[in-house]
Every structure is written in C-alpha cells, then in structure tokens.
C-alpha positions as CSV (number, residue, x, y, z in Angstrom):
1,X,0.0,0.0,0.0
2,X,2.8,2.7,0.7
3,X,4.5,1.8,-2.8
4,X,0.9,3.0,-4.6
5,X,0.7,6.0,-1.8
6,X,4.7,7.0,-2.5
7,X,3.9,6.1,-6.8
8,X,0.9,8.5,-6.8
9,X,2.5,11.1,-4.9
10,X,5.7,10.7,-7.0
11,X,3.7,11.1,-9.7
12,X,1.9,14.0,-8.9
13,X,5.0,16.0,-7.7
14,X,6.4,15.3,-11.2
15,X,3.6,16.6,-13.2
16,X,3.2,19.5,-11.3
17,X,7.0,20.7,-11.6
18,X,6.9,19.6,-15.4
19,X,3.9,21.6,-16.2
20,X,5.8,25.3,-16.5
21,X,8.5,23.3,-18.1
22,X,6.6,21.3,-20.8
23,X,4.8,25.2,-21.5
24,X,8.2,26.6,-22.5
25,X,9.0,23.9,-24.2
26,X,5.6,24.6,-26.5
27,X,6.6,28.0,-27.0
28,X,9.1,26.8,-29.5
29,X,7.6,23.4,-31.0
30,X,3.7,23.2,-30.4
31,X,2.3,23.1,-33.7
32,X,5.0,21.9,-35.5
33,X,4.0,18.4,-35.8
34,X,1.5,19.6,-38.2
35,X,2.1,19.5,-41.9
36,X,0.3,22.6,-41.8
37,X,2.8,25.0,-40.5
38,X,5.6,24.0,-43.0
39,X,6.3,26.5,-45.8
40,X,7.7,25.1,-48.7
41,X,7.1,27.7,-51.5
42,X,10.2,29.5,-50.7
43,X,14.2,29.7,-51.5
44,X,14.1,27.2,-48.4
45,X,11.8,25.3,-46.5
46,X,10.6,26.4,-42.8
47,X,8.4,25.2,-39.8
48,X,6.3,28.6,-38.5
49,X,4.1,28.9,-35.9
50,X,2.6,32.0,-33.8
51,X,1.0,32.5,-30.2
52,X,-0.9,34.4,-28.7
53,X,0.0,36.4,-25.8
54,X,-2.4,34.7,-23.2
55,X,-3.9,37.3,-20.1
56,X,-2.0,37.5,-16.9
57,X,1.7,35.1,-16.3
58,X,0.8,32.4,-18.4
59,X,2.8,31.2,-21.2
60,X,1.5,30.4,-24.3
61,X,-0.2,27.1,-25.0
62,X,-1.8,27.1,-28.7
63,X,-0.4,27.1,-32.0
64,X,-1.6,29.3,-34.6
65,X,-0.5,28.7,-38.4
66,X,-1.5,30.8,-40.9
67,X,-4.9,32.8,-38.9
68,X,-4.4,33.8,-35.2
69,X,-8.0,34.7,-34.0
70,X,-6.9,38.4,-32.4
71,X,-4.6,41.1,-32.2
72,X,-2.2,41.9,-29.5
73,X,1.1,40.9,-28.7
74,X,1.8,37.6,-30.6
75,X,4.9,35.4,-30.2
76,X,6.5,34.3,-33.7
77,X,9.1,30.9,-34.0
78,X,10.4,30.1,-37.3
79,X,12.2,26.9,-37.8
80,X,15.0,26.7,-40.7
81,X,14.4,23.1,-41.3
82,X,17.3,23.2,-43.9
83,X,20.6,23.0,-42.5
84,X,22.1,25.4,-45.5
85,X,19.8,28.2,-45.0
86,X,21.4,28.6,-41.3
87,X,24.4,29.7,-42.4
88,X,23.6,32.8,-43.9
89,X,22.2,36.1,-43.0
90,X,18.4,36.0,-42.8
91,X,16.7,39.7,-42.6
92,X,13.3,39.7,-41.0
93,X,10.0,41.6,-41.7
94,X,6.5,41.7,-40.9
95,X,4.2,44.0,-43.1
96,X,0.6,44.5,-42.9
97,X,-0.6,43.9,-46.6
98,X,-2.6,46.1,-48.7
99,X,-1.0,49.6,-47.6
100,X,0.4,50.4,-51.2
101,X,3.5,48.6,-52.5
102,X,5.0,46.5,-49.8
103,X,2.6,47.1,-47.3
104,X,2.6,48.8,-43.8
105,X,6.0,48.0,-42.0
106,X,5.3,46.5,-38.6
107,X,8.8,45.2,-37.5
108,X,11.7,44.8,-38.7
109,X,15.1,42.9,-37.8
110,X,18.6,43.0,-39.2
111,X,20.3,40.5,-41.3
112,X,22.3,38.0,-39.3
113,X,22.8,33.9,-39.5
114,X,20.9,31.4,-37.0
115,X,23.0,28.7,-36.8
116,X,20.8,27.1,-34.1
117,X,18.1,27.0,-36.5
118,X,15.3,29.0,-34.7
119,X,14.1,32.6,-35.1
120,X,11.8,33.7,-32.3
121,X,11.0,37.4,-31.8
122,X,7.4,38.8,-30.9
123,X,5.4,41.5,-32.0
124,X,2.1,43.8,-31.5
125,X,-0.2,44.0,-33.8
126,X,-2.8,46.4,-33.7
127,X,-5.1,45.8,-36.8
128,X,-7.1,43.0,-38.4
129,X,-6.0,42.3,-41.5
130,X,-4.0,40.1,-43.3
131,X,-0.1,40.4,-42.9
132,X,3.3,38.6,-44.5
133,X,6.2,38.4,-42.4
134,X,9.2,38.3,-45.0
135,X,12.3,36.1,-44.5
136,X,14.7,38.6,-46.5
137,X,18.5,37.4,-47.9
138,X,21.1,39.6,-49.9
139,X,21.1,39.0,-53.8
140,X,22.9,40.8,-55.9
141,X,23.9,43.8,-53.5
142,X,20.3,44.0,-52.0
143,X,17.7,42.5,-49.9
144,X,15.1,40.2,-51.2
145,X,12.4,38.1,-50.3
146,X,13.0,34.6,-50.0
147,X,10.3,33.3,-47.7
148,X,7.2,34.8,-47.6
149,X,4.9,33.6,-44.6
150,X,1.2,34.5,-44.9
151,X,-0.4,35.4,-41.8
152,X,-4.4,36.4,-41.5
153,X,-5.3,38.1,-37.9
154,X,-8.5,38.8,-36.3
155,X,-12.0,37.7,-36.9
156,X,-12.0,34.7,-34.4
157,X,-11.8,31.0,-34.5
158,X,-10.2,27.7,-33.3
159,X,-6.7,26.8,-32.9
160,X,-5.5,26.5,-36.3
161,X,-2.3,25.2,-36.0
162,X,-3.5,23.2,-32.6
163,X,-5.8,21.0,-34.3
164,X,-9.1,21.9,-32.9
165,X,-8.9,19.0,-30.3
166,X,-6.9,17.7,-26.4
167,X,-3.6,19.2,-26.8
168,X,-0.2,18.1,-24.6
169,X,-1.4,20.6,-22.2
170,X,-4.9,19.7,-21.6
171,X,-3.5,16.2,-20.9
172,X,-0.8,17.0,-18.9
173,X,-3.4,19.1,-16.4
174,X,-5.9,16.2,-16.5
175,X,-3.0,13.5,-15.7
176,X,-2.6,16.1,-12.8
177,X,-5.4,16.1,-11.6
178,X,-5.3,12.4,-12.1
179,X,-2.5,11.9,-10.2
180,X,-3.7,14.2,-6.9
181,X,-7.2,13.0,-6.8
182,X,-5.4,9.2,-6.3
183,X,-2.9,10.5,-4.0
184,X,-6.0,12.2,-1.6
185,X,-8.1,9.0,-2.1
186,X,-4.9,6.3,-1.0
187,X,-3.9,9.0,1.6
188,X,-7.8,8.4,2.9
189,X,-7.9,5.4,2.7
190,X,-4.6,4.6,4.4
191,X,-5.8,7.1,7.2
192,X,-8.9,5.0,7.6
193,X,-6.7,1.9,8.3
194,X,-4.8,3.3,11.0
195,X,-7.5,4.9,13.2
C-alpha cells in the first residue's frame, strides 16, 4: 500500500513541476507536428508557428499557423528546417498587406545567421487584416524576399495550428489532476486503516 501512496505522490509532484517546463517547451515546437505549418514555396523550406499572448503570467499554449484569432502581442518561431539556410544572413520583416506597394512595415530585424536554427521574436499587432512576415537574404547587392509567410489576424476562430482538439497541455493538467485525486483518495484510505 505505501509503494501505490509514495507512486501517486511521486507522480503527482512530477507533473506538477513539469507543467511550467513542458509550456516553455511549447513555445518553441507546439504546432509543429503539423504538416500545416511548413512553408515550402520559398528559397528554403521552414516550420512557423505563432501564439498568442495569453492574459496575466501564463505562457502560451496554442499554435496558430497561418490565422491567429486576435490582435495583440503575438509570439512568432520560425524553424529553418534546412541546414544550409542557417548559415547565412536572414533579414526579417513583418508588413501588414494592402497599404500600397510592400505594405505597412510592422517590424523589422537586421540581417544576421541562425546557426541554431530558430528565429523567435514577438510583436504587437494592432489591426485585423492580413499580414506577410518576409524572410529577407542579400542577392545581388540588395535585400530580397526569399520566404514569404502569410499570416491572416483577427476575426476569431479555433486553434488552427492546434488542431481543434486535447492538446499536450490539456493532458498534462488532467493527468494532474489524475494523479492528486489518487494520492487524496490512498492518503484516505490509508488514514482510515490506522485509526
């Protein structure tokens, strides 16, 4: 009986310190295990997903491809899945489309190489609308365009990139709760026993 009692708790201490953990971690990968968040239609390929910044301390949770439901500050991780492209400078944009030639300029980051492979940055956006951010290299003495990553904001919706349905989260908080409503009940039980 005290190997299921020490087990549960055990297990519960565990989730509970992996929780904050396994949330960073899903800043950087959640949604990339979907096809959908692969861009291929550029000089190189890419992984891209965006987030949400959620109300209070929280971290992010949900992966958004190519339609994040509102505006506000959104986290941004592009993955250089080609191990050629990490080697040279990358420029970085984000332009709100449809604001003459180029669109509206809503960030922009220098030119330099990420060896490691992942881009993060984050950025506020204001407006609904439909946006680009521009992975930009030097050609020929000037910047151009060599990924282009189509991004529609506002107007609601589900979690694009997350699928719709239980996520690692969800099932990391229900395993949880799992684990501490077992440890309560054999901590009863055991109680019970000894009285």
């Amino acid at each position: 009986m005290k190997k299921i009692f020490g087990w549960a708790a055990g297990l519960t201490w565990a989730i509970l310190i992996a929780l904050p953990a396994h949330a960073q971690l899903m800043l950087a990968h959640e949604g990339h295990h979907s096809g959908d968040c692969a861009i291929k239609s550029g000089a190189f390929p890419v992984a891209f997903s965006v987030y949400e910044k959620p109300k209070g301390d929280l971290p992010p949770t949900h992966a958004y491809c190519d339609h994040v439901p509102e505006t506000g500050e959104l986290y941004f991780t592009v993955d250089l899945t080609d191990l050629d492209s990490r080697e040279i400078p990358i420029a970085l944009r984000m332009v709100m489309e449809g604001h003459g030639e180029g669109g509206h300029e809503i960030l922009s980051i220098p030119a330099k190489p990420y060896p490691s492979g992942s881009i993060t940055f984050s950025a506020t956006v204001e407006e609904l609308g439909q946006y680009a951010l521009l992975l930009e290299t030097e050609k020929d003495g000037k910047m151009t365009t060599a990924v282009r990553i189509p991004v529609h904001v506002g107007g609601g919706g589900g979690h694009d990139g997350h699928g719709g349905g239980i996520g690692a989260t969800e099932i990391v908080l229900l395993l949880g709760i799992a684990g501490a409503a077992a440890f309560f009940f054999m901590r009863r039980r055991t109680s019970a026993k000894m009285s």
